[in-house]
GUKOLMAR-15859 format. One record per residue (C-alpha): residue number from 1; residue in one letter; chain; x, y, z. Coordinates in steps of 0.001 Angstrom, whole numbers, plus 524288, in hexadecimal, padded with zeros to 5 digits. Example, Ala and Ser with C-alpha at 12.3 -4.5 7.8 and 13.67 -1.06 7.14 Angstrom:
# GUKOLMAR-15859
n, res, chain, xx, yy, zz
1, A, A, 8300C, 7EE6C, 81E78
2, S, A, 83566, 7FBDC, 81BE4
END
This chain:
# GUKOLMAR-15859
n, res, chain, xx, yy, zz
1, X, A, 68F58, 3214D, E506C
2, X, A, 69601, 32AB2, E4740
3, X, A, 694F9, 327DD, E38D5
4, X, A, 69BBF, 31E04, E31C4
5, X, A, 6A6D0, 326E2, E27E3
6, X, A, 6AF6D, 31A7C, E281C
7, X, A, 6B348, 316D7, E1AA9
8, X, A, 6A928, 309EC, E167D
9, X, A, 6AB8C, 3058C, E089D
10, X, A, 6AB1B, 30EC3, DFF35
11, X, A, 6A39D, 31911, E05E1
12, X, A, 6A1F1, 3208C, E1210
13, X, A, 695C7, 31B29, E1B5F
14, X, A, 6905D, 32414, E23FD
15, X, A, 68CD8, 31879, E2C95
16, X, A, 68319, 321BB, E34F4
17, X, A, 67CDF, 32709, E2943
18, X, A, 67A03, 319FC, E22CF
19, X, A, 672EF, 313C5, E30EB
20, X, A, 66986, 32078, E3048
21, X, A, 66512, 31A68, E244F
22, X, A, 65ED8, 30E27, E2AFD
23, X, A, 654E8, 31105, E37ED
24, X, A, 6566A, 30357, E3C56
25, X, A, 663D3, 3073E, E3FE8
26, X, A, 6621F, 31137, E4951
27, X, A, 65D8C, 30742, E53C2
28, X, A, 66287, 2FA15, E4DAB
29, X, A, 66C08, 2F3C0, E4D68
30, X, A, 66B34, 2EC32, E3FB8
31, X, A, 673C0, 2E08D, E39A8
32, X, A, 66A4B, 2DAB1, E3209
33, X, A, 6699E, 2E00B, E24AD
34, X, A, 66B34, 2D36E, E1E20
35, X, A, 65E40, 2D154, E226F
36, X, A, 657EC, 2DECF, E1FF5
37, X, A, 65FFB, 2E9CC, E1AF8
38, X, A, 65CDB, 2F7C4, E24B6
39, X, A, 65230, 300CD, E1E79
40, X, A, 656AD, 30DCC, E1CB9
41, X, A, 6504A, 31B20, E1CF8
42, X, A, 65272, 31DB3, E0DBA
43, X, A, 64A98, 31067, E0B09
44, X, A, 64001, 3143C, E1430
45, X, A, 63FCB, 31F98, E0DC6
46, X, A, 63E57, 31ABD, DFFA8
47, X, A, 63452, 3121E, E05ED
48, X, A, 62C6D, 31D65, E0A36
49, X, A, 62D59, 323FF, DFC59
50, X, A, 627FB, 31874, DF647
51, X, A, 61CD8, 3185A, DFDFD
52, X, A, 619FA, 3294D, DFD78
53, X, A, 61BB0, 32473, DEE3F
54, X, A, 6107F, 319AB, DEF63
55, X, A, 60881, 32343, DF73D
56, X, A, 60A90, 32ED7, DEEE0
57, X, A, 60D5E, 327D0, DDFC7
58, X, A, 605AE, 31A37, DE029
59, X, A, 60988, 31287, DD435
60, X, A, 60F6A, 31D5E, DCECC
61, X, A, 61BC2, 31D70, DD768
62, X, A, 6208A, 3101F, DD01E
63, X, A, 6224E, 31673, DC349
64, X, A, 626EC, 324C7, DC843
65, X, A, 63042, 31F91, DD41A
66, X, A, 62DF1, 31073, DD882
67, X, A, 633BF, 30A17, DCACF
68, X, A, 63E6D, 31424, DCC44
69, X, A, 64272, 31056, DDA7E
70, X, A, 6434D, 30125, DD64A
71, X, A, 64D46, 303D2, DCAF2
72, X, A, 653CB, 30D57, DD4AD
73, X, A, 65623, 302B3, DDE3E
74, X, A, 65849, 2F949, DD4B7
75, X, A, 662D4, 30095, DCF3C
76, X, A, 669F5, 301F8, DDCAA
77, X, A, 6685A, 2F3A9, DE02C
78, X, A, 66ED2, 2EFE5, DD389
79, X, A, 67A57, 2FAF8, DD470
80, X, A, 67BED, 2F73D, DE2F6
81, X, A, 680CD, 2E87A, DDE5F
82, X, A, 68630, 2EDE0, DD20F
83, X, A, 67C24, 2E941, DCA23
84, X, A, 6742E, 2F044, DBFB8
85, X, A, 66560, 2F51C, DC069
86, X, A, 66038, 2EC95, DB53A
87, X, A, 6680A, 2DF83, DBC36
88, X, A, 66000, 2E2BD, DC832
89, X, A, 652B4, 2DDFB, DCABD
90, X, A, 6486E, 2E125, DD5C4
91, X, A, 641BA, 2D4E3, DDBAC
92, X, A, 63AE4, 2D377, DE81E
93, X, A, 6422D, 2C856, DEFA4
94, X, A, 64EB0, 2C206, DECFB
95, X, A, 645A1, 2B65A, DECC2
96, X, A, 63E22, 2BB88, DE04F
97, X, A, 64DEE, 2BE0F, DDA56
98, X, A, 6513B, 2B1A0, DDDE6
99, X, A, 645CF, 2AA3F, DD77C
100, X, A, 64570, 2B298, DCC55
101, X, A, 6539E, 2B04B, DC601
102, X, A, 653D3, 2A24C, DCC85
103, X, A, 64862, 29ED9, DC15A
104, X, A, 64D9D, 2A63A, DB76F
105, X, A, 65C29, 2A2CA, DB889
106, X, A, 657F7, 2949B, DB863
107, X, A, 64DDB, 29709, DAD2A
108, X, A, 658F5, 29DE1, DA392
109, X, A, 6605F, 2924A, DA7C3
110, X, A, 65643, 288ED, DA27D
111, X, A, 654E4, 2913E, D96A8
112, X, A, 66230, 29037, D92EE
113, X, A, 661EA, 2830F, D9320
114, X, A, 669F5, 28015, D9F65
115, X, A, 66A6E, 276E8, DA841
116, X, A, 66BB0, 27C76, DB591
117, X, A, 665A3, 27A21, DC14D
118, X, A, 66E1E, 27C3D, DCD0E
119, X, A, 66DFD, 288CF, DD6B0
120, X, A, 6795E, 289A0, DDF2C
121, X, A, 676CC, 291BC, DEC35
122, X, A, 67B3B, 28D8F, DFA5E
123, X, A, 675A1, 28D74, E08A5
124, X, A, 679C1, 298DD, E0C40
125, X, A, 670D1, 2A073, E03A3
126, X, A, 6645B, 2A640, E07BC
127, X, A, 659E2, 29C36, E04F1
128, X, A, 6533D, 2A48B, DFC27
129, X, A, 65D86, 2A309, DF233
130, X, A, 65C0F, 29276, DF252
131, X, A, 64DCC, 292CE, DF279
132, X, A, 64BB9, 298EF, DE5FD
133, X, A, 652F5, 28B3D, DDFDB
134, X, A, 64DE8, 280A4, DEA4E
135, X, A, 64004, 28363, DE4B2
136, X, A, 6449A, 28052, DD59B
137, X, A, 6440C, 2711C, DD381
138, X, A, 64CD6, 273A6, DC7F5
139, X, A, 658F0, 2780F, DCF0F
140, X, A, 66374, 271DC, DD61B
141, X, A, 666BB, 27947, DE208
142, X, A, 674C1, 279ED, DE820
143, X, A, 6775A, 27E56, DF436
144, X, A, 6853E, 28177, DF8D1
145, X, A, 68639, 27FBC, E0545
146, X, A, 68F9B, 2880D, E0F32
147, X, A, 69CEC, 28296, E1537
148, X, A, 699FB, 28C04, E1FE8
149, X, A, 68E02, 28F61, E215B
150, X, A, 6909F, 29DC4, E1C6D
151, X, A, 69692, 29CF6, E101E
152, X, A, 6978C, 29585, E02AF
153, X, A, 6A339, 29576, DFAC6
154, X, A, 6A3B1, 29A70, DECC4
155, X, A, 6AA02, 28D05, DE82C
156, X, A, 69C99, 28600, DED47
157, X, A, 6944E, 28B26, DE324
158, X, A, 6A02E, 28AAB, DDA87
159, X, A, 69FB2, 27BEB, DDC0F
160, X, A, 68F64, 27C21, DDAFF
161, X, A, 68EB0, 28401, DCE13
162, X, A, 68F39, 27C02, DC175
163, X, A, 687E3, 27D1B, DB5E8
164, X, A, 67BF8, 277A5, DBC53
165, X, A, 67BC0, 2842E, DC3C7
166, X, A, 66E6C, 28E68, DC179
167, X, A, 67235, 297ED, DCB28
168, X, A, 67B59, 299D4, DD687
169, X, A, 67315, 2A15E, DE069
170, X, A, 67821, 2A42A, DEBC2
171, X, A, 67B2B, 2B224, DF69B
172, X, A, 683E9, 2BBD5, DF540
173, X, A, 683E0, 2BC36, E0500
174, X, A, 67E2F, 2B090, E0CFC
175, X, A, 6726F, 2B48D, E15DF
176, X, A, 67668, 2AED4, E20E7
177, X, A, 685DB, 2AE5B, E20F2
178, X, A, 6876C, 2BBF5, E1A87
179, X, A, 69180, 2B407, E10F9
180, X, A, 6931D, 2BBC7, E0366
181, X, A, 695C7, 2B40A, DF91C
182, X, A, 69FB7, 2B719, DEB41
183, X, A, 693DA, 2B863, DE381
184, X, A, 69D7A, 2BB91, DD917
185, X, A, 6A36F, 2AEE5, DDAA5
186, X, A, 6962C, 2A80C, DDACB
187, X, A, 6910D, 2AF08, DCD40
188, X, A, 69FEC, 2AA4A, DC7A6
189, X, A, 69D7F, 29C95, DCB9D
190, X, A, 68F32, 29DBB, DC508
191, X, A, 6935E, 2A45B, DB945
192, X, A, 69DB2, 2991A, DB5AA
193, X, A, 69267, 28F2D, DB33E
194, X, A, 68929, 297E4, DAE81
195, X, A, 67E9A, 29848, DBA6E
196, X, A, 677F6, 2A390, DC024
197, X, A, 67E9F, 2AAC7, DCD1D
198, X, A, 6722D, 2B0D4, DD5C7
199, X, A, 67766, 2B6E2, DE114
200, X, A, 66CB3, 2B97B, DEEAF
201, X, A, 673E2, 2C5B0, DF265
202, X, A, 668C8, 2CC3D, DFC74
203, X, A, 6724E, 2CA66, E0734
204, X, A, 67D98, 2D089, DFF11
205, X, A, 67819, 2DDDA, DF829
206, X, A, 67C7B, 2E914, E0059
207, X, A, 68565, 2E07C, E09F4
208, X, A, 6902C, 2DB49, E0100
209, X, A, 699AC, 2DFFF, DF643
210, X, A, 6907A, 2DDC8, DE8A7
211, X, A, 68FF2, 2DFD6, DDABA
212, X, A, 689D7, 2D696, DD277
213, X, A, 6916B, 2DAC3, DC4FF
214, X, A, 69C3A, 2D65E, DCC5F
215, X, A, 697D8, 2CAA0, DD1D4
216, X, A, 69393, 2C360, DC698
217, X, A, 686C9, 2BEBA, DCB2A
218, X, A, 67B77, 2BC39, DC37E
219, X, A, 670D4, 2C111, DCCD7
220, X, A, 671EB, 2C6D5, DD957
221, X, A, 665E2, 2C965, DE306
222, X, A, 664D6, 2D39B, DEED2
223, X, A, 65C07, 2DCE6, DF344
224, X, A, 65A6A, 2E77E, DFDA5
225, X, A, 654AB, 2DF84, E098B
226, X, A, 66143, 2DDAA, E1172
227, X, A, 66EFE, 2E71C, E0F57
228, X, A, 6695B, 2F000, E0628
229, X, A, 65CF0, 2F45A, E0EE0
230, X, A, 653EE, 2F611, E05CA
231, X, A, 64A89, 2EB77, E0B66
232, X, A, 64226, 2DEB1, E07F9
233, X, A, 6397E, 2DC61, DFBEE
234, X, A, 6431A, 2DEF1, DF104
235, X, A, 64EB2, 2D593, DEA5E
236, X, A, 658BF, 2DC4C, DE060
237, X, A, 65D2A, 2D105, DD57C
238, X, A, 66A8A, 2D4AD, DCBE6
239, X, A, 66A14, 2CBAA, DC0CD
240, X, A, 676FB, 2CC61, DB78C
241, X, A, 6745E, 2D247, DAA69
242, X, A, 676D9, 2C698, DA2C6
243, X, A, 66D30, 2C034, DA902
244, X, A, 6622A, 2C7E8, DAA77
245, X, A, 65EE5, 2C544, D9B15
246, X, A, 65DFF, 2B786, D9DED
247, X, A, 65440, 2B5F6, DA86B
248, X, A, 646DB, 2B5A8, DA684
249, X, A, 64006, 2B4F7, DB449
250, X, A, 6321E, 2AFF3, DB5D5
251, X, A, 62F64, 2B4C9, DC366
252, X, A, 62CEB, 2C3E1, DBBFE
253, X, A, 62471, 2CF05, DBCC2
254, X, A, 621E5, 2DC61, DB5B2
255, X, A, 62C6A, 2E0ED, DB9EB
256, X, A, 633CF, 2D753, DB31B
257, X, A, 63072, 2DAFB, DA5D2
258, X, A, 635F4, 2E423, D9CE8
259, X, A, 62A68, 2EDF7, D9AD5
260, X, A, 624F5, 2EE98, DA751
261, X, A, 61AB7, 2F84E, DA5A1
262, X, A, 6148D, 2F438, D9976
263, X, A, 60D92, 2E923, DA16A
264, X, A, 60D38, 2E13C, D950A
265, X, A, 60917, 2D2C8, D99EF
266, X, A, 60E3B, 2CDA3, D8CB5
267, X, A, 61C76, 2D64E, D8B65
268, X, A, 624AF, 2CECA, D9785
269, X, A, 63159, 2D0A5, D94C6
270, X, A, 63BA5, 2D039, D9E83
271, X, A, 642EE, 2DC4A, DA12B
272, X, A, 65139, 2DB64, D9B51
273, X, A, 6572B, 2E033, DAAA6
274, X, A, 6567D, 2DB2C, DB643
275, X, A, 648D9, 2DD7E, DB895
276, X, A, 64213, 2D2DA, DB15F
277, X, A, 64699, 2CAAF, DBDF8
278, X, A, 63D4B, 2D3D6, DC4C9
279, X, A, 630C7, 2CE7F, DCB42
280, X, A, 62647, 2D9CD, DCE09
281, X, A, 62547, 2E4A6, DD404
282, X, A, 6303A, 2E8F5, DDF22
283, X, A, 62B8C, 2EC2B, DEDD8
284, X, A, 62C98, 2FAEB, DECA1
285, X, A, 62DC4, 2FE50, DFAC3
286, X, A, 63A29, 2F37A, DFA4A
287, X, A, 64174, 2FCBB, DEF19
288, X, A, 6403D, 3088D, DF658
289, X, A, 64560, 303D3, E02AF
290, X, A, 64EB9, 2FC09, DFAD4
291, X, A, 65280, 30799, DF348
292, X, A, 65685, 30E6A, E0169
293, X, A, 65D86, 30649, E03DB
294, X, A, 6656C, 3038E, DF81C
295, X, A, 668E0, 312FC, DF846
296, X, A, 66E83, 31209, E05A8
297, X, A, 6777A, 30623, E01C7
298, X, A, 67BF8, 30D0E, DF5AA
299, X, A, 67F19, 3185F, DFB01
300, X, A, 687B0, 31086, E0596
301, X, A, 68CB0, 308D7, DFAB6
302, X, A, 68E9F, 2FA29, DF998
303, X, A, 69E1F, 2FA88, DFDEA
304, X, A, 69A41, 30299, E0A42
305, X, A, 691DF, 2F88C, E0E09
306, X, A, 699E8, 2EC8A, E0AD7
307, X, A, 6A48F, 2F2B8, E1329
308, X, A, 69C7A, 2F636, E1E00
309, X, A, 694E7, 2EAC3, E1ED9
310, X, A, 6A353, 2E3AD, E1EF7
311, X, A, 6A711, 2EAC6, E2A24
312, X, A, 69BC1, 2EAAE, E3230
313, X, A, 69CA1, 2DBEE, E313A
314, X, A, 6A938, 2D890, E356C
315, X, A, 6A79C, 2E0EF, E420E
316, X, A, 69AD6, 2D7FA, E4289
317, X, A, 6A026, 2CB23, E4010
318, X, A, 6ADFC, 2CECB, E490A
319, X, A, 6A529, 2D3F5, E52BC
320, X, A, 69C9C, 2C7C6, E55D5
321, X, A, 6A837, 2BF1F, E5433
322, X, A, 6AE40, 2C745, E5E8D
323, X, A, 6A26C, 2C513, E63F6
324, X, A, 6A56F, 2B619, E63EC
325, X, A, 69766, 2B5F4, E5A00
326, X, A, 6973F, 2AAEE, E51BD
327, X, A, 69898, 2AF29, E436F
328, X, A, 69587, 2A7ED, E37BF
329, X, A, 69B18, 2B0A4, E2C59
330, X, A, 6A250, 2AFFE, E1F07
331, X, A, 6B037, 2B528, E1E82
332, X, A, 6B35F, 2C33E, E1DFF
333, X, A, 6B3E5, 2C25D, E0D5C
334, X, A, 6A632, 2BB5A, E0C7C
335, X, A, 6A017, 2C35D, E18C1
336, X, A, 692D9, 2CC68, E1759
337, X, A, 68CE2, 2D4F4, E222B
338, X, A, 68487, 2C84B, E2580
339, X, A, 68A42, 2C2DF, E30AF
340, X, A, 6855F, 2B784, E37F2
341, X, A, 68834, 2B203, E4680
342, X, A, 683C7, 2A5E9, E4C32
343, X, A, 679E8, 2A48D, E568C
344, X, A, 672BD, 29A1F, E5EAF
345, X, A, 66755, 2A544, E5DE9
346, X, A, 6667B, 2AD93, E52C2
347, X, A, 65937, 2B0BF, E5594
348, X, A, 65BBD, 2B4AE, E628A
349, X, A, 66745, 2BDAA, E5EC1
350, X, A, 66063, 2C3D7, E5569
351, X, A, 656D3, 2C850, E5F98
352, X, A, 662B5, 2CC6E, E68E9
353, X, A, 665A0, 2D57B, E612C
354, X, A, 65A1A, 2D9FA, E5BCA
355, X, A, 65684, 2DE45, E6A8D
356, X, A, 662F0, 2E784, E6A53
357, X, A, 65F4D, 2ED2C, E5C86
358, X, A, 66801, 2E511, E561D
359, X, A, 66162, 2DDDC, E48EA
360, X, A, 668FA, 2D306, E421E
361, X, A, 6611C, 2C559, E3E33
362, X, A, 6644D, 2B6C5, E3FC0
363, X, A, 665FA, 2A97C, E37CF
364, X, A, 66454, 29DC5, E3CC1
365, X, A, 67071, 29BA0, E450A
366, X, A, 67615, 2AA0E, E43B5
367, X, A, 6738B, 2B8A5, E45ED
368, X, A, 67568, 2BFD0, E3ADD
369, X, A, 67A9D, 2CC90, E3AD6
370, X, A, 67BEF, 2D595, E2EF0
371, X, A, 68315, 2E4CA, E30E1
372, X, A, 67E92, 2ECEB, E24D0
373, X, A, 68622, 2FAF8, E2160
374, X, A, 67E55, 30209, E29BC
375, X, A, 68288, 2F93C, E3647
376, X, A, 68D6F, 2FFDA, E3F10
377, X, A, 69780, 2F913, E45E7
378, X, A, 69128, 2FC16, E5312
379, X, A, 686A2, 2F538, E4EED
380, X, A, 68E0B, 2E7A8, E4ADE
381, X, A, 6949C, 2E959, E59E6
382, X, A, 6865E, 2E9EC, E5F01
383, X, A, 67FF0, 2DE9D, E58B5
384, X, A, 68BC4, 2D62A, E5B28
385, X, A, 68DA6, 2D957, E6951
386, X, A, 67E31, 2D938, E6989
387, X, A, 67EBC, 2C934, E624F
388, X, A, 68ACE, 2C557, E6AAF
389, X, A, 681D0, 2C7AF, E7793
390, X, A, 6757D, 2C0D7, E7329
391, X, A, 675CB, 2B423, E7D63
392, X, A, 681BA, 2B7B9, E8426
END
């Protein structure tokens, strides 16, 4: 295959020159980076100098390079969903995000003397997101529930917000419909009665047109597991400005706190960024493969890969309905390169293909199959014509 000069987006893509990137490529067939983003040479690379530094430095490598890597990855995880470095905290899950502003949303609430109690997400978000709220005696839940099983409509949580209303928490793209939401829409209808708008976006960083300015949201969580393939063990939380004065988080650490190094046990005071929602030390080998990662995507550029991803699945989702696959998939304005097909053995499927070189994943009741910017069109035709034959 010759490389790729077609005009994508904004930039050129040298197709060919991207896939050398990623050795799990040259003998794989993968559509399943909403599971696990490819690793690429550069992060394995970074990887290897932060170990030569640990062999060679010790302890001394955090103050002359390791401290300077995190800011240098925080800073292009902020720019990269047009937030700002100091809105941008490091965390280790989404989990730990998610706990941390649910307590201290809802203890600024209490503080300010109001009454609300209510957290509006809906089935269709990863269970992660509820669970953080079905432990807390104190709130009322909601739960929107889907008309079709892939989607819920803006005027649902429109109808579910009132003044009640803590927090509307909910995905920018559904896990297991690939549905992205108008999170600008969401933080509008949050805004209007004064609640909080947290937004799960793991599955939408590095898949799906973003900027946070622009959105309106009051938080926004993602990370580098899945489409920016940077791997697991590390969580990136934006916070709005306006906010980040307000909330006083309990789960903390020393990193939290505004001189750091003076190791005073009496002098807490939270730092005035982003940071003080910080909880302890960040896995190290996770920022350097992280920061790989997030090089590569910038350098394609977020456009490139919205485009590309667009166009690599539409020839998916024509090709297995061609295919006479049974899709279950948002319309063309709400799609993502998540794309899920029904099947009496999604288990079995997976397997299929996984004996051909072919790795997607399953859900109960579907295969799902995710193209990332690296995936070629030859490779969409494969694992279709590859799914179509399993049982046939």
């Amino acid at each position: 295959m010759s490389p790729d000069s077609s005009r994508i987006g904004y930039r050129e893509l040298d197709v060919d020159g991207l896939r050398a990137e990623f050795p799990i490529l040259f003998n794989t067939t993968y559509l399943n980076s909403c599971s696990l983003g490819a690793l690429s040479q550069r992060s394995e690379a970074y990887l290897e100098d932060f170990v030569r530094l640990w062999h060679t430095k010790g302890a001394s490598a955090w103050y002359e390079h390791w401290l300077g890597r995190i800011e240098e990855l925080r800073s292009r995880a902020a720019g990269f969903v047009g937030a700002m470095a100091e809105e941008t905290a490091l965390l280790p899950t989404t989990s730990v995000a998610l706990s941390t502003l649910a307590q201290s949303v809802g203890a600024r609430a209490k503080a300010d003397g109001e009454d609300r109690y209510r957290v509006v997400c809906t089935e269709l978000d990863f269970p992660t997101l509820a669970y953080q709220w079905a432990v807390r005696p104190e709130i009322e839940l909601v739960v929107l529930e889907s008309p079709d099983g892939i989607r819920v409509d803006p005027e649902q949580f429109a109808e579910a917000v009132d003044e009640r209303t803590l927090m509307v928490a909910t995905s920018h793209v559904f896990y297991a419909t690939g549905y992205v939401q108008d999170i600008a829409a969401l933080g509008e209808i949050a805004r209007t009665v004064g609640a909080f708008s947290l937004i799960d976006g793991y599955q939408g960083a590095g898949q799906v047109p973003l900027h946070v300015h622009e959105a309106g949201v009051d938080a926004y969580t993602w990370g580098p597991l899945k489409w920016l393939c940077g791997g697991p063990g590390l969580s990136y939380l934006y916070v709005r400005k306006p906010w980040i004065g307000k909330l006083e988080p309990r789960l903390t650490s020393w990193f939290a706190t505004r001189n750091q190094f003076d190791f005073d046990l009496h002098g807490f005071t939270y730092r005035a960024d982003a940071r003080r929602f910080e909880v302890g030390t960040p896995a190290l080998p996770t920022i350097h493969t992280a920061l790989g990662g997030q090089e590569i995507l910038d350098e394609v550029g977020l456009d490139t890969v919205v485009d590309r991803n667009a166009m690599l699945t539409e020839r998916l989702v024509e090709g297995c309905r061609n295919a006479g696959l049974d899709l279950a998939v948002p319309d063309e304005a709400h799609r993502s390169a998540i794309v899920m097909v029904r099947h009496q053995d999604p288990s079995g499927a997976v397997a299929h293909l996984a004996d051909r070189g072919i790795v997607v994943d399953h859900r109960p009741g579907f295969v799902r199959l995710s193209p990332h910017v690296y995936t070629t069109e030859d490779e969409v035709d494969r694992t279709v014509e590859a799914l179509a034959g399993y049982g046939s």
